[in-house]
Backbone as XML, in Angstrom:
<?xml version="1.0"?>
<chain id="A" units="angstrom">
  <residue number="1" name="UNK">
    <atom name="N" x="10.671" y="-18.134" z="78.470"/>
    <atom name="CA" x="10.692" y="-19.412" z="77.772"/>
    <atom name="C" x="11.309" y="-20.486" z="78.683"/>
  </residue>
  <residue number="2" name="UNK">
    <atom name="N" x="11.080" y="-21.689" z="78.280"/>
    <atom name="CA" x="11.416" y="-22.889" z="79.706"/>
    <atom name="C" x="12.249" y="-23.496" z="79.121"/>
  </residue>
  <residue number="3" name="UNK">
    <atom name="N" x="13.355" y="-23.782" z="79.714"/>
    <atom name="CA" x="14.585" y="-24.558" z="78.910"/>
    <atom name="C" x="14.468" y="-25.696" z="78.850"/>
  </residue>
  <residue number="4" name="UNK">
    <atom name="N" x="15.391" y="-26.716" z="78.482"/>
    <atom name="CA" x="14.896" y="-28.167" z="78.340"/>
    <atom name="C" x="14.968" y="-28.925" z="79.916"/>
  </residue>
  <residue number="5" name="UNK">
    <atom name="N" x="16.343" y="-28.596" z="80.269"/>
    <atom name="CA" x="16.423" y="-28.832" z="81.793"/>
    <atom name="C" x="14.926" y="-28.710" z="82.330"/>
  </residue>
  <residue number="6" name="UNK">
    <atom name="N" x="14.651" y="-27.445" z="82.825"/>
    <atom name="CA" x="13.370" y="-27.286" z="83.308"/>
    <atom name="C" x="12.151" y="-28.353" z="83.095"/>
  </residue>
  <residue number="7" name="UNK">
    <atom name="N" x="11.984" y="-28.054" z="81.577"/>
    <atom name="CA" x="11.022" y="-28.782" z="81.487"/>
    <atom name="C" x="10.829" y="-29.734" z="81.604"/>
  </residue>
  <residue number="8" name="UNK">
    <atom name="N" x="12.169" y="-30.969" z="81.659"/>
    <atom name="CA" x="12.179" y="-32.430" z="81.724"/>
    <atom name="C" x="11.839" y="-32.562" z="83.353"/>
  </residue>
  <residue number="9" name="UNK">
    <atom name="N" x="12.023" y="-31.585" z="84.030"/>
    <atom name="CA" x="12.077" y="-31.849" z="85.542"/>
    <atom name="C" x="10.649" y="-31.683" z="85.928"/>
  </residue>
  <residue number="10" name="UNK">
    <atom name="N" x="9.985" y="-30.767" z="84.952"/>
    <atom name="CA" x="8.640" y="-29.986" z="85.393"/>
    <atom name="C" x="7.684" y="-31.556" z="85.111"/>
  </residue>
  <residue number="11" name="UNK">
    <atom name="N" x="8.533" y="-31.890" z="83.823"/>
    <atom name="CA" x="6.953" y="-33.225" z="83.357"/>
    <atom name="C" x="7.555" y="-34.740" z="84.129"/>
  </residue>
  <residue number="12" name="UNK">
    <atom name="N" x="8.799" y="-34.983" z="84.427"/>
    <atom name="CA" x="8.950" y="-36.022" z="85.068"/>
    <atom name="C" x="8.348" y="-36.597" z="86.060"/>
  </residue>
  <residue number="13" name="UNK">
    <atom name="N" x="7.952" y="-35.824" z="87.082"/>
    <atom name="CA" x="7.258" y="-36.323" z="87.891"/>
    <atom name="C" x="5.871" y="-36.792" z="87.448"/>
  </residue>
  <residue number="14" name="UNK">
    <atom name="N" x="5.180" y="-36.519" z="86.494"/>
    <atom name="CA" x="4.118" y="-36.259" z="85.830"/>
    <atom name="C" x="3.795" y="-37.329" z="85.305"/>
  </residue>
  <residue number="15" name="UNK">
    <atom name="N" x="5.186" y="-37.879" z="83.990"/>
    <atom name="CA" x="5.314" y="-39.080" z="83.788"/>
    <atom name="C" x="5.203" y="-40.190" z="84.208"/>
  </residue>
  <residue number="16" name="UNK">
    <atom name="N" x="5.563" y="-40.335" z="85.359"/>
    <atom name="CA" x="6.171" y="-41.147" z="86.200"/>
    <atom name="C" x="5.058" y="-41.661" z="86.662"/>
  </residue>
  <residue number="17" name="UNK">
    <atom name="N" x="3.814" y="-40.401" z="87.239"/>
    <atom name="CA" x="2.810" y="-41.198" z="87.456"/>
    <atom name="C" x="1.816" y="-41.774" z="86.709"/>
  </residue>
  <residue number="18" name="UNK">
    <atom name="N" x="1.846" y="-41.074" z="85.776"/>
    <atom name="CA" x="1.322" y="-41.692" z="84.428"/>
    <atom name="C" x="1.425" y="-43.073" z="84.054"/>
  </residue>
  <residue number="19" name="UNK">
    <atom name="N" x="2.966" y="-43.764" z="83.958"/>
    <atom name="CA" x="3.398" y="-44.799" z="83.740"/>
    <atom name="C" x="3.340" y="-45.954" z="85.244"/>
  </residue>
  <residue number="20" name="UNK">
    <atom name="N" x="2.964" y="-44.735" z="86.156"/>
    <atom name="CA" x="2.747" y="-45.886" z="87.336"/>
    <atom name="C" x="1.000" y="-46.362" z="87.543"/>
  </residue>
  <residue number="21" name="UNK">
    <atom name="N" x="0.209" y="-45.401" z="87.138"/>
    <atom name="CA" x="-1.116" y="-45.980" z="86.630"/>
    <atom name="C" x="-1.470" y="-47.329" z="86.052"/>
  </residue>
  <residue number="22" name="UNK">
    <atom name="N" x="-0.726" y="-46.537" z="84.387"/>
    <atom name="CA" x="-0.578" y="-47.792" z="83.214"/>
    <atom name="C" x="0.089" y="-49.070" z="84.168"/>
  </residue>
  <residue number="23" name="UNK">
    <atom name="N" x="1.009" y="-49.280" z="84.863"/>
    <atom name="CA" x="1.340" y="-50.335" z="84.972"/>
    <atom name="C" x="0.096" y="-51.490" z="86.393"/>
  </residue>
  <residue number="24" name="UNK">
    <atom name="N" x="-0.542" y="-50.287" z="86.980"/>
    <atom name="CA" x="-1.514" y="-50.682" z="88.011"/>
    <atom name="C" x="-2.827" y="-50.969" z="87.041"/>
  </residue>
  <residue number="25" name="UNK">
    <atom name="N" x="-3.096" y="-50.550" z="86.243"/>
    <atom name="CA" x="-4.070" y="-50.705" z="85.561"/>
    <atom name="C" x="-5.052" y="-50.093" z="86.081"/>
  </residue>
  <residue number="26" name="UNK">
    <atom name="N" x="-4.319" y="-48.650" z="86.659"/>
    <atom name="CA" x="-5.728" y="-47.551" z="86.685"/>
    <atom name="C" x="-6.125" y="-46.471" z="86.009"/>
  </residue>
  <residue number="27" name="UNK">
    <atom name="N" x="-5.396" y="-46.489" z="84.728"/>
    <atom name="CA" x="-5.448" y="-45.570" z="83.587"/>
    <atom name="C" x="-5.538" y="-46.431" z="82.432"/>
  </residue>
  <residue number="28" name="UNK">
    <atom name="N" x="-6.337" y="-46.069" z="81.336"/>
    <atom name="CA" x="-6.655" y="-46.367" z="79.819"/>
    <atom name="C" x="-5.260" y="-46.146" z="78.892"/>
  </residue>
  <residue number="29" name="UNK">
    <atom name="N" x="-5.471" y="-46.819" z="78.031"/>
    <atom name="CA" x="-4.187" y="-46.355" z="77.246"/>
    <atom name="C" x="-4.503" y="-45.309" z="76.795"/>
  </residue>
  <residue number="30" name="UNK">
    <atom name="N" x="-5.496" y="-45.073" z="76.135"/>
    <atom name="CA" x="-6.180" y="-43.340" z="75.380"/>
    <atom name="C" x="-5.387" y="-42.525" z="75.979"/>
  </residue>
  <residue number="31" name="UNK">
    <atom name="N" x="-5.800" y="-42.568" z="77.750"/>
    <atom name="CA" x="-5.786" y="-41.169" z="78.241"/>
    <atom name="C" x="-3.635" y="-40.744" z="78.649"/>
  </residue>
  <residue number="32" name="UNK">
    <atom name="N" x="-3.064" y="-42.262" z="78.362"/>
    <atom name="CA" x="-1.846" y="-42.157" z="78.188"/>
    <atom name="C" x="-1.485" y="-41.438" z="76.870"/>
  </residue>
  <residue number="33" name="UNK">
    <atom name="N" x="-1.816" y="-42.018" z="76.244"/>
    <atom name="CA" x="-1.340" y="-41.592" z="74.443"/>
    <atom name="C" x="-2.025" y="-40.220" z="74.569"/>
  </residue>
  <residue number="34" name="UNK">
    <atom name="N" x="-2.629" y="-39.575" z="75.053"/>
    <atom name="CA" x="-3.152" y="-37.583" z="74.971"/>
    <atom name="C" x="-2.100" y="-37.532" z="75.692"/>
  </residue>
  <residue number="35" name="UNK">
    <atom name="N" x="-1.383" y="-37.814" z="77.074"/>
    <atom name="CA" x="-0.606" y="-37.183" z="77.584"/>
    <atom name="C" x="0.651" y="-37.008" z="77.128"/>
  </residue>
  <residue number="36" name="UNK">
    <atom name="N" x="0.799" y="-38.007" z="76.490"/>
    <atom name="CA" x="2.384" y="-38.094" z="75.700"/>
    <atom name="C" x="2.245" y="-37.135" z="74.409"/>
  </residue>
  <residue number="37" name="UNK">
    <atom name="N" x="0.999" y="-37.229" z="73.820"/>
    <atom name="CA" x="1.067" y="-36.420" z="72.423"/>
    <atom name="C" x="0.894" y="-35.214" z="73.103"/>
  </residue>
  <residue number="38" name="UNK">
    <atom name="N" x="0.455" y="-34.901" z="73.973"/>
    <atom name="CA" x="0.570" y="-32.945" z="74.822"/>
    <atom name="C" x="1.841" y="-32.773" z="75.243"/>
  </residue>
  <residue number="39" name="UNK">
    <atom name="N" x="2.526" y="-33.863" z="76.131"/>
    <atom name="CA" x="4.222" y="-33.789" z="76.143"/>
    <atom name="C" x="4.629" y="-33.218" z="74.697"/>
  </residue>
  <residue number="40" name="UNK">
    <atom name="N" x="4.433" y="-34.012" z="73.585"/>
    <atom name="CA" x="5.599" y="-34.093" z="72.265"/>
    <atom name="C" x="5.029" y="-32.445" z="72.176"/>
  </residue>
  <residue number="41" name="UNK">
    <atom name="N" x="3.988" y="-32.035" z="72.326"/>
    <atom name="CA" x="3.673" y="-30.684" z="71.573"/>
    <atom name="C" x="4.286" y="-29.690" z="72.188"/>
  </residue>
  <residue number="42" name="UNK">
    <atom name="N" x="3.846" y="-29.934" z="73.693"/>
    <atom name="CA" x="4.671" y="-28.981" z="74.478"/>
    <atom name="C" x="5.676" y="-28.770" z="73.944"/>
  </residue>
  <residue number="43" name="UNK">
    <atom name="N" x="7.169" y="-29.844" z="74.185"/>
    <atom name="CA" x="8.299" y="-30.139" z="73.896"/>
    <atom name="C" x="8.807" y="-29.367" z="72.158"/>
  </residue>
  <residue number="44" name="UNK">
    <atom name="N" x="8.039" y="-29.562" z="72.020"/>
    <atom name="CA" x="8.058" y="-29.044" z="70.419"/>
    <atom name="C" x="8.354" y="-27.635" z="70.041"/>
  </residue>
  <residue number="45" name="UNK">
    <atom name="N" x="7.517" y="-26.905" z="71.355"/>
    <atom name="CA" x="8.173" y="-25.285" z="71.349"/>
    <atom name="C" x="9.017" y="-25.169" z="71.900"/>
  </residue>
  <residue number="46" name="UNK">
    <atom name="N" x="9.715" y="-25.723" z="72.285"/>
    <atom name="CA" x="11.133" y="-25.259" z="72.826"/>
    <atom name="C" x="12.346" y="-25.385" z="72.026"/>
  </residue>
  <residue number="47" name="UNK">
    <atom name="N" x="13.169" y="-24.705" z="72.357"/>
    <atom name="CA" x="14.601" y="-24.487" z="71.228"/>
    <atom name="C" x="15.427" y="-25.287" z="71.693"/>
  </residue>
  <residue number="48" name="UNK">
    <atom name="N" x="15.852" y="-26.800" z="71.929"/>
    <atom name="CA" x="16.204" y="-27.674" z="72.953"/>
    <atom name="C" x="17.831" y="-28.474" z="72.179"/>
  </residue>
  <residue number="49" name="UNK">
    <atom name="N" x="17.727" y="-27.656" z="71.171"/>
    <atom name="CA" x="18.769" y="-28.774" z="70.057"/>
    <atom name="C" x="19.964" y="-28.227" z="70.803"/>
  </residue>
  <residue number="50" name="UNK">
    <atom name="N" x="20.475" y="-27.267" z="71.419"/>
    <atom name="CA" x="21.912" y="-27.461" z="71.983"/>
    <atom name="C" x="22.234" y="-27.576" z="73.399"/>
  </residue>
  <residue number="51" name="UNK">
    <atom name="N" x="21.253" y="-27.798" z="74.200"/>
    <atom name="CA" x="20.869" y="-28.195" z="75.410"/>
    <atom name="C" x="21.559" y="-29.791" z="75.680"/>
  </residue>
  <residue number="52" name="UNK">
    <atom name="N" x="22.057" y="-29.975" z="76.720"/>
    <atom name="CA" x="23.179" y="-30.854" z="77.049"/>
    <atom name="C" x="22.110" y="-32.472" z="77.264"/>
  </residue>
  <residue number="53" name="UNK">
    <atom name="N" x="22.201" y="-33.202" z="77.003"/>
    <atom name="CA" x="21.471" y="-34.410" z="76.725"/>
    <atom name="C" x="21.668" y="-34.978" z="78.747"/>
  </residue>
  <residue number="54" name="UNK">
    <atom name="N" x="20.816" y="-34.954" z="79.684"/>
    <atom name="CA" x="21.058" y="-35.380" z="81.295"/>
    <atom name="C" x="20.637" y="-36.263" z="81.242"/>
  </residue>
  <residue number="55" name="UNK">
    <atom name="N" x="20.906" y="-37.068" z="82.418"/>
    <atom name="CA" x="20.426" y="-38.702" z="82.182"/>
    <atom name="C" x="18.957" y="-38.792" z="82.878"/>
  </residue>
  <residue number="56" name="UNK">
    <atom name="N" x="18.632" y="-37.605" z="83.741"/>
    <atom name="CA" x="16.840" y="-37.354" z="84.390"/>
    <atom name="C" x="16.680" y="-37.537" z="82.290"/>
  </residue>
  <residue number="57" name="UNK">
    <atom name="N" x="17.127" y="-36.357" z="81.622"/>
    <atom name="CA" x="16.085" y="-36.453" z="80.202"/>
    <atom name="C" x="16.174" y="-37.815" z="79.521"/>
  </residue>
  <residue number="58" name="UNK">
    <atom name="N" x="17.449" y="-38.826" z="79.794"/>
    <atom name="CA" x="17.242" y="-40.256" z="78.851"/>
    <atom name="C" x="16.247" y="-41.072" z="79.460"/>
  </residue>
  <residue number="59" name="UNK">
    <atom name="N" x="15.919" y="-40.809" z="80.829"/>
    <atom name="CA" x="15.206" y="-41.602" z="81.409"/>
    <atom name="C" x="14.019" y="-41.405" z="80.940"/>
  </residue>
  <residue number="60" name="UNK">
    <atom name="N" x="13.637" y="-39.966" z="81.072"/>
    <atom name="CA" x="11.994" y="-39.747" z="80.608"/>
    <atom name="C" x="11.719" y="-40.006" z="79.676"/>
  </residue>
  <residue number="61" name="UNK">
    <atom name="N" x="12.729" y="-40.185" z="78.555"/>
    <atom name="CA" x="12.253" y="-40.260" z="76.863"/>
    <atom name="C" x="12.445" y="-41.998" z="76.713"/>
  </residue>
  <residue number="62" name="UNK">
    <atom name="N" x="13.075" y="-42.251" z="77.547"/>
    <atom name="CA" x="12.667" y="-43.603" z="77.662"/>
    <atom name="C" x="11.222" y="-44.260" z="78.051"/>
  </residue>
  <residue number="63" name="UNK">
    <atom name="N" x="10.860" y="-43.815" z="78.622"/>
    <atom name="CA" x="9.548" y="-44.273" z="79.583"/>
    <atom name="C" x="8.396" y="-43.728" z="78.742"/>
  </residue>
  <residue number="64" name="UNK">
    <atom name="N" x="8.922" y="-42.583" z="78.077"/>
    <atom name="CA" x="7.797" y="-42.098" z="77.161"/>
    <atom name="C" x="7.412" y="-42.786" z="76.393"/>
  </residue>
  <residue number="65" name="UNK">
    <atom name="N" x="8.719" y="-43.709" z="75.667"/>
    <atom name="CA" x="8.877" y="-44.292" z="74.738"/>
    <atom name="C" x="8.194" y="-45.512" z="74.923"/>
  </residue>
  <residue number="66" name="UNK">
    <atom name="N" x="8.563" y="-46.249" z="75.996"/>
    <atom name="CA" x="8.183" y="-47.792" z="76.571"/>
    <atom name="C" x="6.094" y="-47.297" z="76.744"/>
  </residue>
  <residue number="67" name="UNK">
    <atom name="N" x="5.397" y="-46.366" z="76.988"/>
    <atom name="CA" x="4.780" y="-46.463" z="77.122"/>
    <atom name="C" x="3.560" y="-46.127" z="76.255"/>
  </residue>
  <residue number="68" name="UNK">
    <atom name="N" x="4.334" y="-45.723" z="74.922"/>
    <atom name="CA" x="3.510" y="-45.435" z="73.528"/>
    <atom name="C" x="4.048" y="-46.637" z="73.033"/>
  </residue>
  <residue number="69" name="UNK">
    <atom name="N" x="4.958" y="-46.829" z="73.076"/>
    <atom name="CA" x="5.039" y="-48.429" z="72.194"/>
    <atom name="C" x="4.429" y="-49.539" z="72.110"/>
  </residue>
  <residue number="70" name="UNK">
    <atom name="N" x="4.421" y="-49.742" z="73.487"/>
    <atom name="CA" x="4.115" y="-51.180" z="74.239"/>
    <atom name="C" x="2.515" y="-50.670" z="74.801"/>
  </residue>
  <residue number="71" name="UNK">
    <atom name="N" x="1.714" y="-51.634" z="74.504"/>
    <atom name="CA" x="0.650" y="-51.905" z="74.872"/>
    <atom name="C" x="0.235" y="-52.176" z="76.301"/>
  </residue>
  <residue number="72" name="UNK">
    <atom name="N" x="-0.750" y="-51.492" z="76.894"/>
    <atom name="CA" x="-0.555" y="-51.777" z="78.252"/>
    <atom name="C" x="-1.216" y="-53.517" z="78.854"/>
  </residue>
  <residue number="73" name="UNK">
    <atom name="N" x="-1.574" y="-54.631" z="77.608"/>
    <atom name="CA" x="-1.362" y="-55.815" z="78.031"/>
    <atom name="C" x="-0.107" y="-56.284" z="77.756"/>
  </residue>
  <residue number="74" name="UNK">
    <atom name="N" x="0.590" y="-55.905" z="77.037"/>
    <atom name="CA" x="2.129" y="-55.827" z="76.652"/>
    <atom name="C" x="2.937" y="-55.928" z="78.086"/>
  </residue>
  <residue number="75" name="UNK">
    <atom name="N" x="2.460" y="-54.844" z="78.136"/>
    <atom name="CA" x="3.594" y="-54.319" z="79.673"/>
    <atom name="C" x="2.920" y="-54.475" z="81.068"/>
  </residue>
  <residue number="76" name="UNK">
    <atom name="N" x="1.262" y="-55.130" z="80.857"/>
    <atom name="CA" x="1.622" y="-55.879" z="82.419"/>
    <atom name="C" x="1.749" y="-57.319" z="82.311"/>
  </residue>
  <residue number="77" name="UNK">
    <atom name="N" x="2.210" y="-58.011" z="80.978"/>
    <atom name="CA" x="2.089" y="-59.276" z="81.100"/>
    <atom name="C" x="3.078" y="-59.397" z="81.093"/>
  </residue>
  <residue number="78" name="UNK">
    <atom name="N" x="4.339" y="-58.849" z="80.190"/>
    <atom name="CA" x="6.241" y="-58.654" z="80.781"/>
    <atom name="C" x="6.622" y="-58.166" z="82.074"/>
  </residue>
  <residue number="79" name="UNK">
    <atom name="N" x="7.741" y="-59.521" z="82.601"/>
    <atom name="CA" x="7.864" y="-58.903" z="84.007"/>
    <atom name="C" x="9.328" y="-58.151" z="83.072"/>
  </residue>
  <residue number="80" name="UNK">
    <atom name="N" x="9.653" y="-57.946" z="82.329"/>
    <atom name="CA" x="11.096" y="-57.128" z="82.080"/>
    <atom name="C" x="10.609" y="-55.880" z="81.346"/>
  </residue>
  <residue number="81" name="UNK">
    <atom name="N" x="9.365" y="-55.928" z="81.067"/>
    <atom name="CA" x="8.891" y="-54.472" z="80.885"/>
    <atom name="C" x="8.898" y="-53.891" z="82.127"/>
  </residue>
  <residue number="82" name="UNK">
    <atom name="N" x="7.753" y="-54.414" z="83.274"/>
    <atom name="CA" x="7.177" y="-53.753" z="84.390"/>
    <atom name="C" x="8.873" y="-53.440" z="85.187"/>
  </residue>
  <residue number="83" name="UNK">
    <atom name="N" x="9.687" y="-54.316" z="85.148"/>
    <atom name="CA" x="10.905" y="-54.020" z="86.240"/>
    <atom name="C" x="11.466" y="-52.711" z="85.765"/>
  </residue>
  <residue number="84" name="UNK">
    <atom name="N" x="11.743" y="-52.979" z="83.831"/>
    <atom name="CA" x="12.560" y="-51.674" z="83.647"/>
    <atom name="C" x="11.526" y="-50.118" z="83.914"/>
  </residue>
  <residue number="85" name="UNK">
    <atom name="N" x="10.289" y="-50.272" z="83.914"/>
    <atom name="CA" x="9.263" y="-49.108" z="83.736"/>
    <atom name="C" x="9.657" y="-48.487" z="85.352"/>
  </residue>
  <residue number="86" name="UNK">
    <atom name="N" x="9.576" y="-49.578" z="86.413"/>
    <atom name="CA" x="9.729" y="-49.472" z="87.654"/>
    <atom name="C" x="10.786" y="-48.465" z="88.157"/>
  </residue>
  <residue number="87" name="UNK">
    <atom name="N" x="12.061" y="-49.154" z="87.198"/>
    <atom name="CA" x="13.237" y="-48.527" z="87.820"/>
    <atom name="C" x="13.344" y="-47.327" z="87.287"/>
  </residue>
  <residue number="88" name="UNK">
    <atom name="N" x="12.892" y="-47.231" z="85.920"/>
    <atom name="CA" x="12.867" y="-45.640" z="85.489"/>
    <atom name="C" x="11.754" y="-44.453" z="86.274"/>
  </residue>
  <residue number="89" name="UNK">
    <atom name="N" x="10.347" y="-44.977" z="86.395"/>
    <atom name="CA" x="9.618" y="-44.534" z="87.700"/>
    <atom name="C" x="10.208" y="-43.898" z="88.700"/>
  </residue>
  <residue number="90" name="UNK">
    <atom name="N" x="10.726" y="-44.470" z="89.262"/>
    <atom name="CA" x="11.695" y="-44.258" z="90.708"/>
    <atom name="C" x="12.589" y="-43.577" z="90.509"/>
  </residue>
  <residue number="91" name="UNK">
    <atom name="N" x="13.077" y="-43.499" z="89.242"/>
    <atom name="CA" x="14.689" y="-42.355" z="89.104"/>
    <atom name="C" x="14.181" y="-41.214" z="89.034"/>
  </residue>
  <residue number="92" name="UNK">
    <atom name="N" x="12.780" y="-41.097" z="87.884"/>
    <atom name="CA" x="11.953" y="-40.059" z="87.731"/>
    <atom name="C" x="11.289" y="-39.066" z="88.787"/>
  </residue>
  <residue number="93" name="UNK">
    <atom name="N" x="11.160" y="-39.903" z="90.122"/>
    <atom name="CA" x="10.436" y="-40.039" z="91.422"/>
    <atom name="C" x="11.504" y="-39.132" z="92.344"/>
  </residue>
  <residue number="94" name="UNK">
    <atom name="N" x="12.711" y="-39.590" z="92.145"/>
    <atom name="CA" x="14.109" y="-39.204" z="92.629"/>
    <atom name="C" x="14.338" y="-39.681" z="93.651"/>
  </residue>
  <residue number="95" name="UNK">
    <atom name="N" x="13.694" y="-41.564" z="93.577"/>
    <atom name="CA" x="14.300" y="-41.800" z="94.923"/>
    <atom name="C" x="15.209" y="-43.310" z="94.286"/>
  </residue>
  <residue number="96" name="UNK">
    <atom name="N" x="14.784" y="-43.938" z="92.911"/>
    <atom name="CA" x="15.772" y="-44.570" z="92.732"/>
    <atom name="C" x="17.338" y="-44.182" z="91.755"/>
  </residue>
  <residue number="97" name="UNK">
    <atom name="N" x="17.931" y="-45.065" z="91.310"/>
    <atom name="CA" x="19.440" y="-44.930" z="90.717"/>
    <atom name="C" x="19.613" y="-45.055" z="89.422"/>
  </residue>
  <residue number="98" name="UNK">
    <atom name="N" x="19.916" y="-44.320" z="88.390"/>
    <atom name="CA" x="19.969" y="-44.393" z="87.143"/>
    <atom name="C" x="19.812" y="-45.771" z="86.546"/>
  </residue>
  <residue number="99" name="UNK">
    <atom name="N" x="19.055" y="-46.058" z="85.977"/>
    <atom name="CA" x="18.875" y="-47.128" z="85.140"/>
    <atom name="C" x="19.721" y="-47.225" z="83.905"/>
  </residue>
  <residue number="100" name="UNK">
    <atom name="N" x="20.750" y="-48.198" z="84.006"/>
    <atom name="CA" x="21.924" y="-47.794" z="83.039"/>
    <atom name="C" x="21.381" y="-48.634" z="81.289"/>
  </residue>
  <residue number="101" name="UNK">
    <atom name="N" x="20.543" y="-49.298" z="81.118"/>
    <atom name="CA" x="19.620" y="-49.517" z="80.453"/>
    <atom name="C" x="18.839" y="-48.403" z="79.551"/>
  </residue>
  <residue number="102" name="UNK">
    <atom name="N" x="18.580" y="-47.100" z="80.179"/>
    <atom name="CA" x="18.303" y="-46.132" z="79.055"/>
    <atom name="C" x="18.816" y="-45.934" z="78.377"/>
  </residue>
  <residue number="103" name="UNK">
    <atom name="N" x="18.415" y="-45.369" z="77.325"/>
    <atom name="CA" x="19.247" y="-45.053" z="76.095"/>
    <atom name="C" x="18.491" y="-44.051" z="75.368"/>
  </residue>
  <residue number="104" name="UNK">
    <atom name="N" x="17.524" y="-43.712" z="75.979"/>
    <atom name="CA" x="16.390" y="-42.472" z="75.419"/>
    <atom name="C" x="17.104" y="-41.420" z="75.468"/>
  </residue>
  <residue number="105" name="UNK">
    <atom name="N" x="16.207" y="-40.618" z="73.624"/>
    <atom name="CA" x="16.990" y="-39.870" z="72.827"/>
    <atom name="C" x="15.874" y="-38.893" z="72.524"/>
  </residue>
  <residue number="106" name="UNK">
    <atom name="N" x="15.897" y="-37.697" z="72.378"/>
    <atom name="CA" x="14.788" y="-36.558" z="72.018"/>
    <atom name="C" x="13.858" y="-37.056" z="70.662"/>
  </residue>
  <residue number="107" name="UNK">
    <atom name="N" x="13.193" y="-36.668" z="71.175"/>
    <atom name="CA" x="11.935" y="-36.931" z="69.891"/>
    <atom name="C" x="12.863" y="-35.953" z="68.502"/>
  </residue>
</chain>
């Protein structure tokens, strides 16, 4: 079975490019919203409720979040969407610095 650790590490990178598409405008929103609803399902079998909350996992559930919410004319016409999507990208990426702005919380 894959712990939560794991798994946030396994789909982050995953995310990341996902949300770096959406923001280039080389992905559909559709094919975003299947990936996030296959995330939540995945996520769903796992036993994750006493698993220590890391700031790699606030980031991703952030970005998950920013990118089912917000519409992708939403978020390329905000430059304070695209900056925060950016910086979470890059933490996700593991080459930028915690975005102290998250606040993402488990589904």
């Amino acid at each position: 079975m894959v712990n939560a650790q794991r798994f946030i590490h396994n789909k982050a990178n995953q995310l990341s490019h996902y949300a770096h598409a959406l923001l280039d405008g080389e992905i559909q929103d559709t094919e975003v919203d299947l990936y996030c609803w296959d995330t939540l399902e995945e996520w769903s079998q796992l036993n994750a409720k006493n698993a220590p909350l890391t700031k790699l996992e606030q980031a991703f559930w952030y970005l998950l979040h920013q990118i089912t919410f917000w519409s992708s004319t939403e978020i390329r016409t905000s430059e304070k969407l695209q900056n925060e999507m950016a910086s979470c990208i890059s933490y996700l990426q593991g080459y930028g610095r915690y975005p102290e702005f998250c606040s993402g919380i488990r589904p």
